[in-house]
N, C-alpha and C positions, 0 to 999 in steps of 0.2 A: 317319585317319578318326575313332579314340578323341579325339584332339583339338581338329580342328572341330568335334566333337556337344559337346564340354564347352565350347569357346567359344561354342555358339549358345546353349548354357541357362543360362549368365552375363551374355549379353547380354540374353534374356527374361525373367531373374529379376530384372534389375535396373531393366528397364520396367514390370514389374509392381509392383517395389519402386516407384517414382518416380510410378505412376499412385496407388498407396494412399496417397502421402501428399499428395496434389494438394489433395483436399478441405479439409486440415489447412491448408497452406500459404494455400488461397485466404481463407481464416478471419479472417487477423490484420488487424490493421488500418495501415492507409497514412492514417492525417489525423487529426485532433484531433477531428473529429466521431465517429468511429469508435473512437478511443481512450478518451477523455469517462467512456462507460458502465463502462470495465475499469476505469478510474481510480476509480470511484463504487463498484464492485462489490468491487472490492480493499480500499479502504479499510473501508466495511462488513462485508467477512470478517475482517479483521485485529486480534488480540488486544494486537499488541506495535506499538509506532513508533518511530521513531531521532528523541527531541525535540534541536533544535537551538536554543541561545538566545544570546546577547550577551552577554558578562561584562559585570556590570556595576560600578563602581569600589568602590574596596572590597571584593570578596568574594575576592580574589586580586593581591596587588601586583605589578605589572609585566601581568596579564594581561586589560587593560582592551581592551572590543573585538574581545577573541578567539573565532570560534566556541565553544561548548561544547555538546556533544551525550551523553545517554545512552537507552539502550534505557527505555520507559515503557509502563506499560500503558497503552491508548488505550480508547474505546470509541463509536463513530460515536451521535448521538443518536436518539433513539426518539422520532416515526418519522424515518428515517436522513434527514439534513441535508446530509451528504458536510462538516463542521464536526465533527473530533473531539473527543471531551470530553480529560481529563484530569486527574489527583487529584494533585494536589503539596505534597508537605509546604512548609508554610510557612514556613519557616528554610533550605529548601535550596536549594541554587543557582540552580537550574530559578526556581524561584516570586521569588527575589531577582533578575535577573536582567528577571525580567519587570516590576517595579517600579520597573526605572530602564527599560527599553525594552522595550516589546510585542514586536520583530517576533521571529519565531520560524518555522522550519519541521520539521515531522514527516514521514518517509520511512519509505517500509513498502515489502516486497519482496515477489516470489512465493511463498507455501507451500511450504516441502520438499516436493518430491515425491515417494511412496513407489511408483510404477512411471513408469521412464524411459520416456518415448516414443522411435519410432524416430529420430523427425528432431533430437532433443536436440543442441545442442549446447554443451551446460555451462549453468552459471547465470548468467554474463552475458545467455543469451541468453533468460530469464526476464522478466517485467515487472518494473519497481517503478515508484514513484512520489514525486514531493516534493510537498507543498503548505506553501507558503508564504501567511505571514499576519500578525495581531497574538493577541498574548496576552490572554485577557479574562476575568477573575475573573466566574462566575459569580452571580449575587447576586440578594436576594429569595427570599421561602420558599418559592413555588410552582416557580420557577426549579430552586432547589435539591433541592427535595426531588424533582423530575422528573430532575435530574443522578445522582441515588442510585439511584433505581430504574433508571434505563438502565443504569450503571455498576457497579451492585453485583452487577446480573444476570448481567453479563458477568465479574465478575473478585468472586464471594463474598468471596475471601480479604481483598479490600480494606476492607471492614468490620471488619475486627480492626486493622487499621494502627496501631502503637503510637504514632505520631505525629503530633501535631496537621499536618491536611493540607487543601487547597480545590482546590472543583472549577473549571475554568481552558476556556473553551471556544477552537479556532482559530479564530480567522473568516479565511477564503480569503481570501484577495486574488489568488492565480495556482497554478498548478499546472506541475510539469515532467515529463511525462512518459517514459518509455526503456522501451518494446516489449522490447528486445532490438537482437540486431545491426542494423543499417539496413538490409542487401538485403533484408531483408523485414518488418521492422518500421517503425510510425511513432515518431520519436526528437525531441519537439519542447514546445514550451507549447503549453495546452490555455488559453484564455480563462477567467477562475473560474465567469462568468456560463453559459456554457455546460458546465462540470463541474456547478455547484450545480442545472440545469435538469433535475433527472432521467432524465437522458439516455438515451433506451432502445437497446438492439442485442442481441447474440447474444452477446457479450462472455463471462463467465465465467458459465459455469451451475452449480449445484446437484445430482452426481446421487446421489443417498441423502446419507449421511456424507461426500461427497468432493465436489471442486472439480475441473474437468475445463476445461481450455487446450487446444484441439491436440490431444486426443485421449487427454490425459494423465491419469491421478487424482490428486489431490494429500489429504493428509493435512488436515482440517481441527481443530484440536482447542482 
């Protein structure tokens, strides 16, 4: 009897479990229209990017053509373009790199999360995003001095930079999205035209200081 009554409220606890996170699950998005807006909203939240550029000859023998990527501060344009800025010392890789070949992509992931939700299942199954592009030196004073003020707001520190550095904006040309796992994530390209389109949905909200997915709070900082 002790038995059956503890199999029946394991089986209730766990339709109750599976009804709470129904709303969560029906949330995500299944298509590129749907996706679009987290792609626009991510990158807008995002202090840091994975820049990825082309060696270009000369800056490394033998390693012509190779990917090359490092963590960069980013900082979406003001008002947000979904076209990240970026400030690159001018002698270093990155900005060399871009002088023998534009194309370049930047990749940003989901916020740490500082309260797991239930339905988690690790950080793969988190968003990120690539956008792919060309490299494009900023230039012209109005230009520029609008890249500072977006840039410097987000990242003070960068204004101390001990080294001569320019701002570099991506212009899209594609986007590669990855939801997470596929059984209930969308995992695909996103057309540029329709990322750069302002894209509205439900996507990622704002609530106080935190970023909320799914039910999640995420650390924004």
């Amino acid at each position: 009897m002790m038995l059956q009554a503890t199999l029946a409220f394991v089986v209730i606890y766990a339709a109750l479990q599976f009804a709470f996170l129904l709303p969560f699950v029906s949330a995500d998005e299944h298509n590129p229209k749907q996706a679009a807006p987290l792609a626009r909203q991510l990158v807008s939240l995002s202090k840091i990017g994975e820049l990825a550029t082309v060696m270009a000859p000369g800056v490394r023998a033998g390693r012509e053509h190779y990917p090359f990527s490092t963590p960069e501060y980013i900082s979406d344009e003001c008002p947000s373009s979904g076209s990240p800025l970026l400030y690159l010392v001018t002698w270093g890789t990155h900005a060399r790199n871009a002088r023998a070949s534009p194309h370049a992509s930047v990749s940003f992931r989901h916020p740490n999360f500082t309260l797991t939700p239930p339905d988690s299942r690790g950080e793969l199954d988190e968003a990120r995003v690539s956008l792919l592009g060309d490299l494009v030196k900023v230039e012209g004073e109005d230009e520029i001095k609008n890249a500072q003020e977006c840039f410097f707001a987000r990242h003070p520190d960068a204004k101390e930079f001990p080294h001569h550095s320019a701002f570099y904006r991506l212009e899209v040309q594609d986007v590669r999205w990855i939801g997470g796992f596929g059984d209930r994530h969308f995992n695909g390209w996103i057309p540029a035209e329709l990322y750069l389109s302002k894209p509205e949905g439900p996507a990622l909200q704002m609530q106080g200081n935190g970023l909320t997915r799914r039910g999640k709070k995420l650390r924004i900082d």
